[in-house]
C-alpha positions in Angstrom: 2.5 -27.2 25.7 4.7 -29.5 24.1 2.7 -29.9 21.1 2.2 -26.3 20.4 6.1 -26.0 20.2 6.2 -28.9 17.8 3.5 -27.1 15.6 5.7 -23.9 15.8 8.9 -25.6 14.7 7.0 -27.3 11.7 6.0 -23.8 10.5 9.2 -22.4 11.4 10.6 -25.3 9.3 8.5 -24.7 6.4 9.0 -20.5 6.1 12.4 -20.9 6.8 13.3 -23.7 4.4 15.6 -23.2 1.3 12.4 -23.0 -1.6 12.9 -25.9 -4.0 11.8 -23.0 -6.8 12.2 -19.6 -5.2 9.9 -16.7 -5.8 11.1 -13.5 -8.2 12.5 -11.3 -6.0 11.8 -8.1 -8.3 12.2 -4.2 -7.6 9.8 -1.9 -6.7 7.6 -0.3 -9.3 7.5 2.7 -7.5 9.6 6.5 -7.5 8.9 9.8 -6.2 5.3 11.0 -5.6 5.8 14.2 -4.7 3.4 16.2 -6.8 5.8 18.6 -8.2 7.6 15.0 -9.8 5.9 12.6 -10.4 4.6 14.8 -13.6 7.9 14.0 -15.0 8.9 10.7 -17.0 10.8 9.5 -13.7 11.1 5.4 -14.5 10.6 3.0 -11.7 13.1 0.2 -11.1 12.2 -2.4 -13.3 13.7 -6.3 -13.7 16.6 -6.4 -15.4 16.0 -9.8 -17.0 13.7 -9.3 -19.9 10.7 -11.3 -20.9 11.5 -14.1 -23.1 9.6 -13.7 -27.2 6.1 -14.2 -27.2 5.5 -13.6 -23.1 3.4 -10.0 -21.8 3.6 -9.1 -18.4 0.6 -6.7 -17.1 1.6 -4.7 -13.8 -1.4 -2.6 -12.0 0.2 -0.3 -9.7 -1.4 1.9 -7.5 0.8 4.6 -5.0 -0.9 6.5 -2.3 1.2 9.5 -1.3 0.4 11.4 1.9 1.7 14.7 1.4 2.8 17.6 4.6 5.7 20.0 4.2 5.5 23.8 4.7 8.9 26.3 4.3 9.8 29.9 3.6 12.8 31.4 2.7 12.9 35.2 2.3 11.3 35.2 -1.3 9.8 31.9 -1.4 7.2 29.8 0.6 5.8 26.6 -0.4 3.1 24.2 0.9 2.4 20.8 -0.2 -0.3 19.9 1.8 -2.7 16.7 0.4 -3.3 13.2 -1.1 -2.0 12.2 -4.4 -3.3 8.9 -6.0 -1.5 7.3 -8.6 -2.9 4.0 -10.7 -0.6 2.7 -13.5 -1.0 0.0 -15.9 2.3 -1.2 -17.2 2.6 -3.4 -20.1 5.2 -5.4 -21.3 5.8 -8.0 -24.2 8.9 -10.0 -25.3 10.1 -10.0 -28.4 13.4 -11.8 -30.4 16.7 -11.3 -29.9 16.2 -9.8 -26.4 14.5 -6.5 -26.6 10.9 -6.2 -25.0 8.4 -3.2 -25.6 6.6 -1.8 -23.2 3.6 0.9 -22.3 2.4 2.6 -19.2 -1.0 4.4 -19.0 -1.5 6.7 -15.4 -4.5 7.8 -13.8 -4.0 10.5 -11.1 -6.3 11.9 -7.9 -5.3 14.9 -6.7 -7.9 15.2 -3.3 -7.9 16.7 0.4 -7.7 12.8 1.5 -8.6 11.3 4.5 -5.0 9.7 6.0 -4.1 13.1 8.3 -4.7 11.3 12.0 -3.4 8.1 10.8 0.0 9.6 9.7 0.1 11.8 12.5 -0.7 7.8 14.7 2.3 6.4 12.3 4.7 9.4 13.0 4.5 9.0 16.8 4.5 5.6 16.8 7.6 5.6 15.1 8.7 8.4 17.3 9.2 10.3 14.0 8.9 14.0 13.4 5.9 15.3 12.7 7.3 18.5 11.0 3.6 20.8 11.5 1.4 18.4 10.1 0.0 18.0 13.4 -1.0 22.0 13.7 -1.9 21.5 9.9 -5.7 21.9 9.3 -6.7 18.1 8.2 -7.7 16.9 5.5 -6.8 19.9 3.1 -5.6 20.2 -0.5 -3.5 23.0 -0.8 -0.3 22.7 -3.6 0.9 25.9 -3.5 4.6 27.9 -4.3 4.8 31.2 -4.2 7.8 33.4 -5.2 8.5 36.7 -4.9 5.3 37.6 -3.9 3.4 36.0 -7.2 2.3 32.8 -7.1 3.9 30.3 -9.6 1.6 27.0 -8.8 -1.5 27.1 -7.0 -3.7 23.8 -6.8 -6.5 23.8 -3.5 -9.2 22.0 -5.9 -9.7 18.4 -6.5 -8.2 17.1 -9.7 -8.5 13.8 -11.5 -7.5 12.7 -15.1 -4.9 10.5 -17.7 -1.6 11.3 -16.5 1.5 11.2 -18.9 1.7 8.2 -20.8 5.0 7.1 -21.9 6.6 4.0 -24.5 9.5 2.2 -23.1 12.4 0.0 -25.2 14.9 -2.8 -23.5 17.7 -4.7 -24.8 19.3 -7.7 -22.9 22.9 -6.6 -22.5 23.5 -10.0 -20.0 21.3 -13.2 -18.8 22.6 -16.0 -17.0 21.1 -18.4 -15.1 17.6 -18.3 -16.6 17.7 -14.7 -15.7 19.0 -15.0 -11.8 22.1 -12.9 -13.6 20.9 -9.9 -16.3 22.2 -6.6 -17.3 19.5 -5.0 -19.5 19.3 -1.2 -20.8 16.3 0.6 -21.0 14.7 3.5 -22.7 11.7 5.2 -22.1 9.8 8.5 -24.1 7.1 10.2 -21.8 4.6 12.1 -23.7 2.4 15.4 -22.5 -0.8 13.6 -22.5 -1.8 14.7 -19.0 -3.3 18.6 -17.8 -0.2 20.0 -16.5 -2.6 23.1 -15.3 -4.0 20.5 -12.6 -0.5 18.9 -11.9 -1.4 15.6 -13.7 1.2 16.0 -16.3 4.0 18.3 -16.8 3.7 19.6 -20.4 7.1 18.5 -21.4 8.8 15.9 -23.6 10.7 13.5 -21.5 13.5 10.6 -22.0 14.5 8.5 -19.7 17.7 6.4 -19.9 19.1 3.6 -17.8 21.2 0.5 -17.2 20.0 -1.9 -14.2 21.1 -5.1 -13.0 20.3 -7.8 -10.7 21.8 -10.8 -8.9 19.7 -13.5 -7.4 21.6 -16.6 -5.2 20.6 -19.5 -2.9 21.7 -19.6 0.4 20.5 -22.0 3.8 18.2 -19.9 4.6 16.5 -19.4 1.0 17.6 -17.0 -1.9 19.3 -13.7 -1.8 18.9 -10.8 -4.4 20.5 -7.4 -4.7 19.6 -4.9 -7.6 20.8 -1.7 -8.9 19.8 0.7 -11.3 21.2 4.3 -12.8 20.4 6.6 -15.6 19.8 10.1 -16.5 16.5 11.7 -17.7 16.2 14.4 -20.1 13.2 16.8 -20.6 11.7 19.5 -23.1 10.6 22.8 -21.6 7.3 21.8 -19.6 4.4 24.3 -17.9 5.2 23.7 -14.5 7.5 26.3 -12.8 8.7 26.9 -16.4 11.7 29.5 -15.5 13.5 27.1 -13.0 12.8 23.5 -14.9 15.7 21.8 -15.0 16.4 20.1 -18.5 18.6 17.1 -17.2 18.0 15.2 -14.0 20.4 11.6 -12.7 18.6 8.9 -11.0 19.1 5.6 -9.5 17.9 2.9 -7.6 19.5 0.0 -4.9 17.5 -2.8 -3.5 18.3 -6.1 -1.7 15.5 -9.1 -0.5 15.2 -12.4 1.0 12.9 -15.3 0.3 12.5 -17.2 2.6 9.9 -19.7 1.4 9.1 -19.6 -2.4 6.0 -17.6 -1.9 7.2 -14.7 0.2 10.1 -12.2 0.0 10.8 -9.7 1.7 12.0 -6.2 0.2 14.0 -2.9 0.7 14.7 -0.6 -1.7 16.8 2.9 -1.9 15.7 5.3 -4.9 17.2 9.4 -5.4 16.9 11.3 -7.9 19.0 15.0 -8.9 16.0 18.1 -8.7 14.3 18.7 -11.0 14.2 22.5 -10.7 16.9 25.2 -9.8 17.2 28.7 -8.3 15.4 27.7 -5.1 16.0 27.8 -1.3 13.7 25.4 -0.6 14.3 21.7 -0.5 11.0 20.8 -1.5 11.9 22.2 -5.0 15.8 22.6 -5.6 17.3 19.5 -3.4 18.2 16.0 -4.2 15.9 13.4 -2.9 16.1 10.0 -1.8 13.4 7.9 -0.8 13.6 4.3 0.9 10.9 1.7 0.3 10.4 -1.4 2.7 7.8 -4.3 2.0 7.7 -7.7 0.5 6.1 -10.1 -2.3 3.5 -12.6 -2.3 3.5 -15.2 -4.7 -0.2 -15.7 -5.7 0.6 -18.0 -8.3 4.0 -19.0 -10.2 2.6 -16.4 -12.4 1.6 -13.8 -9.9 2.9 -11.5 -7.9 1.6 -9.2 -5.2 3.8 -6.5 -3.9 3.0 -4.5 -0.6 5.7 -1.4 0.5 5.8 1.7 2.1 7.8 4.6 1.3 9.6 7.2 3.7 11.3 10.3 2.5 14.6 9.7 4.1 15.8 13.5 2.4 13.2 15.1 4.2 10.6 17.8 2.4 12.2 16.2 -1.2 9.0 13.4 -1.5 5.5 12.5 -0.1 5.9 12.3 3.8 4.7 8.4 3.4 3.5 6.6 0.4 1.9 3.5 0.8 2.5 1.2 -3.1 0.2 -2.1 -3.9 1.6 -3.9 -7.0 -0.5 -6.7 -8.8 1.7 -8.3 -11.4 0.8 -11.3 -13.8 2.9 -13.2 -16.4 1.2 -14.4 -19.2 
């Protein structure tokens, strides 16, 4: 008995030790997956301290969103009803006098899925609402909005494809303390590369604006973070619900983590976003959402970074019921 304490307070004492180099403690590269937004050049949170000249960063990203959300009001009704697989490759490369380039190439699954029991498991665990996903049919695809009688988006087949790829631009506005301190501002153009017929693109011309900033400081129990990001996205006249597309949508991003050891950190993040559409009664098209992620890093290597989070919709109906995000990242 006594030994097994002893072993317990020697891994106690070496996760809870202040990390002699402490792991990155980064934002999520994540935002909202709610089919009728993630078409849009939304920007994840990114780090605010640039990459030095000369160094690329690769970042594989894949988002699964579990979709369930059903409403009418008397001249609209709306079902979001599915799975929505997102894989992203972000690229990014240092270059002088603090700006770094970057690119970001989607893939997107559109499909009936297969995650209907275990949500329905998750919700009651949690003792969270189910909101009729449990009466829902399972397994279905069905996007559909209908208004006024007509319908203005109807997607009940499997779809799969390039999503909208978009060029991004930062300049280092602040670093200090090889990076632990940064202010950096960031551009990025989205480009209608994607079917906006099968909801893998929207059709429009988007660009995306932002400041972020980030903070990271020792303490006795291992290092501290806290981020923050804001900026304002503007966007041509797209092919999804063309008469109520907004033009101009506000978003932002707060996060805070913990290392504890230098290999593991753990994560929680807050992002919202201004709709992007107008004249609607529904939340699910005309509301503000927000979105809170909670998860961790892995250091693999000092190189590598492995990032594990799930997403609630904390604005009900406004994003994906659940999304669960898996983030490979490697310096090089």
């Amino acid at each position: 008995m006594l030994k097994n304490i002893q072993i317990i307070g020697v891994l106690a004492g070496i996760l809870c030790s202040a990390p002699s180099q402490a792991i990155d403690i980064l934002p999520f590269r994540t935002s909202n997956q709610s089919p009728l937004v993630q078409i849009y050049g939304l920007p994840s949170a990114e780090r605010s301290a640039l990459l030095a000249a000369g160094q690329w960063e690769g970042t594989l990203s894949f988002d699964l969103a579990s979709n369930y959300t059903r409403h009418t009001s008397p001249t609209e009704s709306i079902i979001l009803d599915g799975e929505t697989s997102r894989l992203n490759l972000a690229l990014r490369h240092g270059l002088s006098t603090g700006w770094e380039i970057g690119l970001d190439i989607p893939m997107l699954w559109h499909r009936s899925g297969f995650l209907d029991a275990f949500i329905e498991d998750w919700h009651s665990f949690f003792s969270l609402p189910q909101g009729g996903r449990d009466h829902a049919p399972r397994n279905r695809l069905a996007y559909r909005y209908d208004r006024t009688g007509q319908p203005s988006l109807s997607l009940t087949e499997d779809a799969e494809g390039l999503g909208d790829v978009s060029f991004s631009l930062g300049l280092q506005l602040f670093n200090q303390n090889n990076g632990r301190d940064s202010v950096a501002l960031r551009a990025a153009l989205k480009l209608p590369t994607g079917d906006s017929d099968h909801l893998l693109g929207s059709g429009s011309t988007d660009l995306a604006l932002s400041i972020s900033a980030s903070t990271q400081r020792p303490g006795g129990w291992g290092d501290w973070s806290v981020w923050g990001n804001a900026g304002l996205l503007t966007m041509s006249d797209g092919d999804v619900l063309k008469s109520q597309q907004r033009n101009l949508a506000a978003f932002g991003t707060l996060g805070m983590g913990w290392a504890p050891a230098d290999w593991l950190a753990f994560k929680i993040q807050m992002d919202g976003h201004t709709p992007f559409y107008d004249d609607s009664d529904l939340d699910e098209v005309s509301s503000p959402s927000a979105q809170l992620t909670l998860g961790g890093s892995l250091g693999l290597t000092p190189a590598t970074l492995l990032d594990l989070g799930v997403t609630e919709d904390i604005a009900v109906a406004t994003a994906p019921d659940v999304v669960f995000h898996l983030a490979l990242r490697h310096r090089f």
